[in-house]
C-alpha positions as CSV (number, residue, x, y, z in Angstrom):
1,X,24.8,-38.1,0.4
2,X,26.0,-35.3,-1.9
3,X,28.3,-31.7,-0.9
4,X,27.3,-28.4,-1.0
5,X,30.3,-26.2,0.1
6,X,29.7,-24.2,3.7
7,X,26.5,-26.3,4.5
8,X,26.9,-27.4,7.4
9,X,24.5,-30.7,7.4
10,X,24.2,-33.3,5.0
11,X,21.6,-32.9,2.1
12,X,20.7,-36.6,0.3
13,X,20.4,-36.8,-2.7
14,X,17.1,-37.9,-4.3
15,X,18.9,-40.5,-5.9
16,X,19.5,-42.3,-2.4
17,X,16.4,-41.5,-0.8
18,X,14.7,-45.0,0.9
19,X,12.2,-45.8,2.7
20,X,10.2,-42.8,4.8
21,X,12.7,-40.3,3.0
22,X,11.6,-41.6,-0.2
23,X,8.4,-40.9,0.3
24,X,8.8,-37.2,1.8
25,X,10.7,-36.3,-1.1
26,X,7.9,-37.4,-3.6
27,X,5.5,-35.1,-1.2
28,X,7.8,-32.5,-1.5
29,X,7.6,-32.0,-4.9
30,X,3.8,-33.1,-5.1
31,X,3.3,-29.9,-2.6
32,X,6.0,-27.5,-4.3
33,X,4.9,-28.7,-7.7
34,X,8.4,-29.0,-8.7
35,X,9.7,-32.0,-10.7
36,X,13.4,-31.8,-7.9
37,X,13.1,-31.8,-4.4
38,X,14.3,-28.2,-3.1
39,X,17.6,-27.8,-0.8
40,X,15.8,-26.1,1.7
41,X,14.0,-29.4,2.5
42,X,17.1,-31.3,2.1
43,X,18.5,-29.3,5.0
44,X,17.0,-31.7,7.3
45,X,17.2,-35.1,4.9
46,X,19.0,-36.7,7.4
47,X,16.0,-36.3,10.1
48,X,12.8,-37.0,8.1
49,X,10.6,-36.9,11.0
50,X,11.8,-32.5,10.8
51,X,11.1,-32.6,7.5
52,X,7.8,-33.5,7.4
53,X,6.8,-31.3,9.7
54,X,8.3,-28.7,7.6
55,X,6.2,-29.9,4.8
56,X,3.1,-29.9,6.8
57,X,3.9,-26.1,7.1
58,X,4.3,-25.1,3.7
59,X,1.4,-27.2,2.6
60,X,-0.7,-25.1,5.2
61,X,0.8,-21.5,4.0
62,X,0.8,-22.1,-0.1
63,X,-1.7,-24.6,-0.9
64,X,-4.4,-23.8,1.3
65,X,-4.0,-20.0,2.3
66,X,-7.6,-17.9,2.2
67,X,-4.8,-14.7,1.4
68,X,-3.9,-14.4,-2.7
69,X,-1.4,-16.1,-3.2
70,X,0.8,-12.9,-4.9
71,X,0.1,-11.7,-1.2
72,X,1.3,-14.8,0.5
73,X,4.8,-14.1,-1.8
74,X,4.8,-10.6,-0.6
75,X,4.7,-11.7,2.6
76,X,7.6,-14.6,2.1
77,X,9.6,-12.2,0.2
78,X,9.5,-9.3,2.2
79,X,10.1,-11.2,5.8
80,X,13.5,-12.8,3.9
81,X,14.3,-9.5,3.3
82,X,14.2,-8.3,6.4
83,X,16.2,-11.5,7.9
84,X,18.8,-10.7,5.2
85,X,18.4,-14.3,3.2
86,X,19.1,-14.2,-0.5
87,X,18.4,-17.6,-0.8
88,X,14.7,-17.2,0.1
89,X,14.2,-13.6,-1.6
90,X,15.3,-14.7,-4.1
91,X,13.0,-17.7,-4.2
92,X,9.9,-16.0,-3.4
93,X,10.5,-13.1,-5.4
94,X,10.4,-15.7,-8.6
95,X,7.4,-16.9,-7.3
96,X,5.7,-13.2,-6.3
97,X,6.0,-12.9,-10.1
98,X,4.5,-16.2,-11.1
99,X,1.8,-15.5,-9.5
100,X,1.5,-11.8,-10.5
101,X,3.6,-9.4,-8.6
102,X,5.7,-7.1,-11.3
103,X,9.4,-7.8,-11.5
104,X,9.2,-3.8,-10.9
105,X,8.3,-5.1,-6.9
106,X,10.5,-8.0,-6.8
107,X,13.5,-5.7,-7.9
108,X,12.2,-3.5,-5.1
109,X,12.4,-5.7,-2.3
110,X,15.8,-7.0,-3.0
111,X,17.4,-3.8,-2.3
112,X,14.3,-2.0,-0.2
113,X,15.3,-0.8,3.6
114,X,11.5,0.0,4.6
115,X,8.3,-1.0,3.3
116,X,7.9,2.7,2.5
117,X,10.7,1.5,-0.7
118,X,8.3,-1.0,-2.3
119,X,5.6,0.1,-5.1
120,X,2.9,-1.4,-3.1
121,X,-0.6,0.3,-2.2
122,X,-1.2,1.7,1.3
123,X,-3.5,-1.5,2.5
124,X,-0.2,-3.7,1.7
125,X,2.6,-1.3,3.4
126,X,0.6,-1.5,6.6
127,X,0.4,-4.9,6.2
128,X,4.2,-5.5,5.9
129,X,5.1,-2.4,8.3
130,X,3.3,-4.9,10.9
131,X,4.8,-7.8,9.9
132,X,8.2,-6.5,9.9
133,X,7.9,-5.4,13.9
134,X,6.8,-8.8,14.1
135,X,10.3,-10.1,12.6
136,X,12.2,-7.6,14.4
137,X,10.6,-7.2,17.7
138,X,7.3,-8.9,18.2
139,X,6.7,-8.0,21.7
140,X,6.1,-4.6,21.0
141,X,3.4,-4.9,18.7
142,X,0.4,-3.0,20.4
143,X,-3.1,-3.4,20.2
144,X,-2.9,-0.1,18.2
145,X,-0.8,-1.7,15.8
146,X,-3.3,-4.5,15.6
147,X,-6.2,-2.0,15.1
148,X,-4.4,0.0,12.6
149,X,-4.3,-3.0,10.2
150,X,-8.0,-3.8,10.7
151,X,-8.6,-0.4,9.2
152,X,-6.3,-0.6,6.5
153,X,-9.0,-3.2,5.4
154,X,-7.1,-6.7,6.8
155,X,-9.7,-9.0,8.6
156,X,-8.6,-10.5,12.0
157,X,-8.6,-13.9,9.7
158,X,-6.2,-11.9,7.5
159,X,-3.9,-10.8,9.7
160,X,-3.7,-14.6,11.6
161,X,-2.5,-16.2,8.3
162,X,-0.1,-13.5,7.4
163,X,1.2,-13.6,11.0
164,X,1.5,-17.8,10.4
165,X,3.6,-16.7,7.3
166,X,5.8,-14.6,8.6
167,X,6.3,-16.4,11.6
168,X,7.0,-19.8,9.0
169,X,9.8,-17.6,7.0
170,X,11.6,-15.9,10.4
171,X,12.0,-19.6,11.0
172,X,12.8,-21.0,7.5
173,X,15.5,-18.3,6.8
174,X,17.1,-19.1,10.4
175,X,17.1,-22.4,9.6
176,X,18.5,-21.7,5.8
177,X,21.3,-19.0,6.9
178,X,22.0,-21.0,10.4
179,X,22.9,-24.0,8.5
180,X,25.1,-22.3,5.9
181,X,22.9,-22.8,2.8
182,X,21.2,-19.3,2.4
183,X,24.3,-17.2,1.4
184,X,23.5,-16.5,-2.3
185,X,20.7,-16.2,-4.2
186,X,22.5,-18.5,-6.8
187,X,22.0,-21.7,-4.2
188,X,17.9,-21.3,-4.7
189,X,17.6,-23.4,-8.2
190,X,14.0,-21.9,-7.8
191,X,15.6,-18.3,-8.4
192,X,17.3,-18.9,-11.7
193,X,14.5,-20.2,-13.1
194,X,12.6,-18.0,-16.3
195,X,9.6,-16.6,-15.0
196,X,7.1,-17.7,-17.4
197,X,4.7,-15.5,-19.6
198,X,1.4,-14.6,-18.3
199,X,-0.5,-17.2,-20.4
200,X,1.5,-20.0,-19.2
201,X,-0.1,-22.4,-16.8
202,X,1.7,-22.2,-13.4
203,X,1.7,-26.1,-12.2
204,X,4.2,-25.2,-9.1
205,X,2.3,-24.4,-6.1
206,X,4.8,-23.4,-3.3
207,X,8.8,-22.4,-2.7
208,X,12.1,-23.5,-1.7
């Protein structure tokens, strides 16, 4: 087992990884498409049963998602925001671009206060206006909130996964932050990564 100042669990390393761990940490980076194993699924290393359903999660969101997956990003991004993670903005905001969000949006969200602050089209700032009350206050969405999305454009099918993926990252970010990993942006590996040029060919398929 390695340190990592103010975390407040054990994170193993990959290096001393056996048996059911060892395995989980090769699916981890077979479903991130990462060549390390992220922190945020060595939060719960030391419980690997946890850990895979975490992976069975993200698998679900990022590699099979009907929603773009720029939107999916949005939609981690901007619910990290709003639970006040760096760690995971900062992740997702890497990955937003990757997959073709402008770093003019990502810049955006690390400092916005409203969806009404990002450089997003109306459809979208519904969209994230909805999924914000769910963050903040779910049991007050209405059935006029519901409606007003389906005539932004969203489908019912829509607005299911993007509820699934907000609802994945208000737990995620508890999980980070609780535990004492998410207070910098610097602690997501993911987020000091280059983002690559448009003509490169994005292998990873999922976050931190």
């Amino acid at each position: 087992m390695d340190s990592n100042a103010g975390v407040r669990v054990p994170l193993i390393d990959e290096a001393d990884a056996t048996g059911r761990l060892s395995e989980l940490y090769e699916r981890a980076k077979e479903v991130t498409g990462l060549d390390f194993v992220p922190d945020m699924f060595r939060l719960v290393s030391s419980r690997p049963e946890l850990l895979e359903t975490m992976l069975a999660g993200y698998n679900g969101v990022f590699n099979h998602g009907r929603l773009p997956r720029q939107t999916r990003e949005l939609i981690s991004a901007w619910t990290s925001r709003v639970n006040q993670c760096p760690y995971c903005v900062g992740t997702h905001n890497f990955f937003l671009q990757v997959f073709g969000g402008s770093k003019e949006l990502a810049d955006a969200i690390e400092r916005a206060q409203s969806p009404d602050d990002l450089p997003v089209d109306e459809r979208e700032r519904v969209l994230l206006h909805l999924l914000t009350k769910l963050s903040v206050s779910a049991y007050r969405i209405t059935d006029a909130d519901w409606q007003h999305a389906l005539d932004a454009g969203w489908t019912a099918d829509d607005l299911l996964e993007a509820f699934f993926c907000a609802a994945l990252f208000n737990f995620i970010t508890r999980l980070v932050d609780g535990l004492g990993l998410g207070t910098t942006v610097k602690r997501s590996r993911i987020s000091q990564q280059s983002v690559p040029d448009a003509s490169a060919t994005v292998t990873a398929v999922a976050a931190d």
